[in-house]
N, C-alpha and C positions, 0 to 999 in steps of 0.2 A: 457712330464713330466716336472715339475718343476724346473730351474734350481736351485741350491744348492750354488752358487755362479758365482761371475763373471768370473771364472779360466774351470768353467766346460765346457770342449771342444765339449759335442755333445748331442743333443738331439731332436728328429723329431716327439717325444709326442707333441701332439696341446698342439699350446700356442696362445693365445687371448692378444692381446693390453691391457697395464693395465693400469687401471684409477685409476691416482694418487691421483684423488679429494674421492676415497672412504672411508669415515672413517672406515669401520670395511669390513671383509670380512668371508665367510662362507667354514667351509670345510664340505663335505659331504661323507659319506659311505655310497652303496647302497651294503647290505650284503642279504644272502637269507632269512634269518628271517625278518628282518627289515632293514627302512632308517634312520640313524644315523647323525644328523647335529650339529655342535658349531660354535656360532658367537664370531669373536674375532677383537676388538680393531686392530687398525696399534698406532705407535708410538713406543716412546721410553719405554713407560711400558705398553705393550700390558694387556689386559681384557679380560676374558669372562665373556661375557653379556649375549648371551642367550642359552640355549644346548637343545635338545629334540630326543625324538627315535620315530618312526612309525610302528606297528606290518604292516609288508606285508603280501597281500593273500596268501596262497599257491601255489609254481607255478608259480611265478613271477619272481621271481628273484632267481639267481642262483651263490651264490656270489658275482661278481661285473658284473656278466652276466646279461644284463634285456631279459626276458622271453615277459612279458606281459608290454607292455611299459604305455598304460593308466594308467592300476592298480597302479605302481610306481608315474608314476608323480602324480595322485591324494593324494596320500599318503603325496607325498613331500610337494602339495600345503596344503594339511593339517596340515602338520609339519609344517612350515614357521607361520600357522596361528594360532595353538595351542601353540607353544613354541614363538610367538611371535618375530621371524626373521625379522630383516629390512632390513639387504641388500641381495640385489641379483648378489650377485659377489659370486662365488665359487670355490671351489679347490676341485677337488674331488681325493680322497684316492682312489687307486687298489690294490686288490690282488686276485687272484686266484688261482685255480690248473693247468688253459694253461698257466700261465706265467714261463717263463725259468729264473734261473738266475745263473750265472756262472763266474769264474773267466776266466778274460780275460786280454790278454797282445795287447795292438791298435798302430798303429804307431800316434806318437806325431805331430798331425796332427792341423790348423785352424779348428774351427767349419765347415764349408762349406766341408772341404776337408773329410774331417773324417765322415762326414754324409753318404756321397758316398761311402769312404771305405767299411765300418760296411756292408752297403748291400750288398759287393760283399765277402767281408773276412766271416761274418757270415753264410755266407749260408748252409754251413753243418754243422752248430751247433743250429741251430735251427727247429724245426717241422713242420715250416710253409714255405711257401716262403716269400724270402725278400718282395718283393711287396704286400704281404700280412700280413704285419709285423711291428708293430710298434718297433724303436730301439732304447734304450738309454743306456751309457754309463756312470758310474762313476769311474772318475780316483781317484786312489791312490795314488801311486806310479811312478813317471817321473824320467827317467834315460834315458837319451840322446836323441835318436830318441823312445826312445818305451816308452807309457804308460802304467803302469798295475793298474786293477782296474776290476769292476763287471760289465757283461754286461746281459741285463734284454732284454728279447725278450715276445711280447705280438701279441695275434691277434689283427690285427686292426678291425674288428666287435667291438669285446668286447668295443672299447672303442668309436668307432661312436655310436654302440646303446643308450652308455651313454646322449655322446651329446644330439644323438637326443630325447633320453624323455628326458632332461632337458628343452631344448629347447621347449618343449611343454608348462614349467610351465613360459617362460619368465625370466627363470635364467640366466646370462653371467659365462660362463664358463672360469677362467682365465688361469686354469692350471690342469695338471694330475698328481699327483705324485702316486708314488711306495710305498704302505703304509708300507712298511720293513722302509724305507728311512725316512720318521716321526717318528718310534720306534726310531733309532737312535737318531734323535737330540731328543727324550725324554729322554732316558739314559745320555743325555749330560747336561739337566737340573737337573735330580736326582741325579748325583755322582758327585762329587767335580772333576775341572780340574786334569790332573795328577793321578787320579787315577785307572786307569788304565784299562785291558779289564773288560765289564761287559756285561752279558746276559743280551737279555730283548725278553720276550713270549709275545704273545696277542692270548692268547685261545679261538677259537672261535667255536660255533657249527658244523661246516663245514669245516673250514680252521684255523689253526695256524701257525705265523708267527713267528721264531728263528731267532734274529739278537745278531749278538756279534759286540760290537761298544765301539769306545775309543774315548773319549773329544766327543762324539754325532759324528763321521764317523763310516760308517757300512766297519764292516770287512769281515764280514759271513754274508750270509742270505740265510734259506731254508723256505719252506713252504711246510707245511705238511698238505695234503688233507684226514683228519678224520672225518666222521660224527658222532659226538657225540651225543645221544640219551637223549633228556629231552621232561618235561611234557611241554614244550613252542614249542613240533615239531608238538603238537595234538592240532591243534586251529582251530577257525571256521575261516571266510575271511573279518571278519570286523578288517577293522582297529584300533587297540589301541594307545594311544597313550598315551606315557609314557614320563612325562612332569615334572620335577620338586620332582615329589612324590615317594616314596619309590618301588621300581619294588620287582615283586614276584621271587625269586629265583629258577630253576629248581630242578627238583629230579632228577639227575643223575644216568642210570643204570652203577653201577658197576658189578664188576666182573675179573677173571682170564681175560679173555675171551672177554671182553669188549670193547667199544669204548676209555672209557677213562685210562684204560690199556693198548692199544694200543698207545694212544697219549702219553702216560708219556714213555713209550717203545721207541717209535721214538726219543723223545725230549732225552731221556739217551742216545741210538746210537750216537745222533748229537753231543752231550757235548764229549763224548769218543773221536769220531772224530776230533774235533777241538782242543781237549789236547793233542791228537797225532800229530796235526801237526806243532802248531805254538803255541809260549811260547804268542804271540799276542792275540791268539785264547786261551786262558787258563783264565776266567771269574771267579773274584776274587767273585761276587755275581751275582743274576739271580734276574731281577724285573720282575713281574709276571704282568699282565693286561689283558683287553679283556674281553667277556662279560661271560666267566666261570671262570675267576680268583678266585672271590673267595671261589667255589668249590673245586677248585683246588690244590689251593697253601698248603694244608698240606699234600697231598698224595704227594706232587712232592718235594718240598722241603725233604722227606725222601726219597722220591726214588733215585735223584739223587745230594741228599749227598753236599749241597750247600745252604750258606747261602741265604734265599730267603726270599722276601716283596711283599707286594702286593701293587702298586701306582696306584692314583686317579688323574682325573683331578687338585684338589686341590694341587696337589704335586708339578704342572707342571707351573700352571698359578697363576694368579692374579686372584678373581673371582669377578664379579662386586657385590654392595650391593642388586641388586634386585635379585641373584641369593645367596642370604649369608644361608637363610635356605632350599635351592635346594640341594634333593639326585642329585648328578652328578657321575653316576656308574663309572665302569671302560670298560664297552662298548663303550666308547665315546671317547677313548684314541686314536683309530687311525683317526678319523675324525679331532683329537687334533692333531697330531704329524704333519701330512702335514702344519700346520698353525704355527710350530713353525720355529724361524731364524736356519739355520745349523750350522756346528761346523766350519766352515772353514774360 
């Protein structure tokens, strides 16, 4: 995973040699509906230049799980060549329902030393075995020997199958990040310094991500595995590819009873939660995003009683001129958040 800054004591997510000579670099979401990529500028006022989504077959992919690895990479090389992608440097966004994520307290450790810890200190708190485990740490909080901070536990499948269909398309892989971990520093982009905790959701068919983050560090983060029911779950297995142009919005079945009843259900439990525990954890507004946002954001903004907005890539970036009359959804936001600087 990504490191977040030069203070961040551990992390054993593949990381790839970076090449400083690359002017732009690409983050990537492989979600179960589709693959999700934005090309973004390096420098001092970073760009997006290019963004596109890819309908996947059915059956291929399973969140950030790949099922069917040809199906994807095809897709991807598609993506690259309809959304017009030049580089092949990537960062790719994770989230799923095997990943763990928890408040954890690590001894104030070198990176080297603390790597070794985690696999022996973590081992009953996570699902898998250490050695079967990919592990990262983000500190918070340092108070003498002990760090406290979030520790994220992932199968390592999940993220070699990545590599390796990427690696199919001839992509260099630079970095993995914890796509909770990009919502944050996007909440650090939309809300003015100093202003204090703020929600940020990325709704998604299958999986929704809750982080509550101040100045863009993530304080909270759960992920809530919902399959939400729309007319984009009933498609044939060609690939679409959604480029620039207005995308078709789903018909969402609601109800009591429902998918997305249940997700506003959870995301109300979580807020309850977090204002019970910490004046930190108490989210003066909730930014909405992900690729049912804007279904969403009126039934939930009443349900749970908070001021709430829906943000776009536009909010986030610069957008280049060849992308000036580009729909650029709010599906694209966690492909975006991996590729922004963090708050630290």
């Amino acid at each position: 995973m990504v490191r977040h800054s030069s203070t961040w004591p551990c992390s054993d997510w593949r990381e790839i040699e970076e090449d400083h000579m690359a002017r732009s670099v690409v983050g990537i979401e492989i979600a179960e509906e589709s693959v999700r990529a934005v090309e973004v500028t390096r420098g001092r006022h970073p760009q997006l230049v290019a963004a596109g989504e890819v309908r996947l077959p059915a059956g291929s992919a399973r969140d950030s799980d790949v099922l069917d690895a040809d199906a994807v990479a095809t897709a991807v090389t598609t993506l690259w060549s309809q959304a017009r992608i030049k580089s092949r440097k990537v960062v790719v966004a994770l989230v799923n329902r095997r990943i763990l994520v928890r408040d954890y307290t690590a001894p104030n450790l070198p990176i080297e030393e603390l790597s070794k810890a985690l696999r022996y200190e973590a081992q009953d708190l996570i699902p898998v075995a250490p050695e079967d485990a990919v592990l990262d740490f983000y500190p918070l909080e340092v108070d003498g020997s002990q760090a406290k901070g979030l520790l994220v536990a992932g199968p390592a499948d999940n993220v070699e199958s990545i590599l390796n269909t990427l690696a199919k398309t001839k992509l260099r892989v630079d970095n993995v990040d914890f796509l909770p971990f990009g919502l944050a520093r996007v909440a650090g982009r939309v809300v003015p310094e100093g202003f204090g905790p703020v929600a940020i959701v990325a709704v998604g068919e299958h999986t929704t991500s809750f982080v509550i983050a101040i100045d863009g560090i993530p304080r909270y983060v759960r992920v809530i595995a919902v399959d939400v029911a729309s007319e984009r779950s009933v498609r044939d297995d060609g690939a679409e590819v959604l480029v620039g142009g207005r995308r078709s919005m789903p018909s969402l079945v609601d109800g009591p009873e429902s998918p997305v009843a249940e997700v506003i259900g959870r995301l109300s439990e979580t807020l309850r939660f977090c204002r019970g525990q910490d004046d930190r954890l108490d989210p003066r507004e909730l930014l909405l995003t992900g690729p049912l946002a804007p279904e969403l954001a009126e039934p939930l903004a009443e349900a749970l009683q908070i001021e709430t907005r829906t943000i776009l890539p536009r909010d986030v970036i610069a957008v280049g001129s060849n992308l000036a009359d580009a729909d650029l959804p709010s599906s694209l936001m966690g492909a975006l958040g991996i590729m922004l600087d963090g708050g630290r």
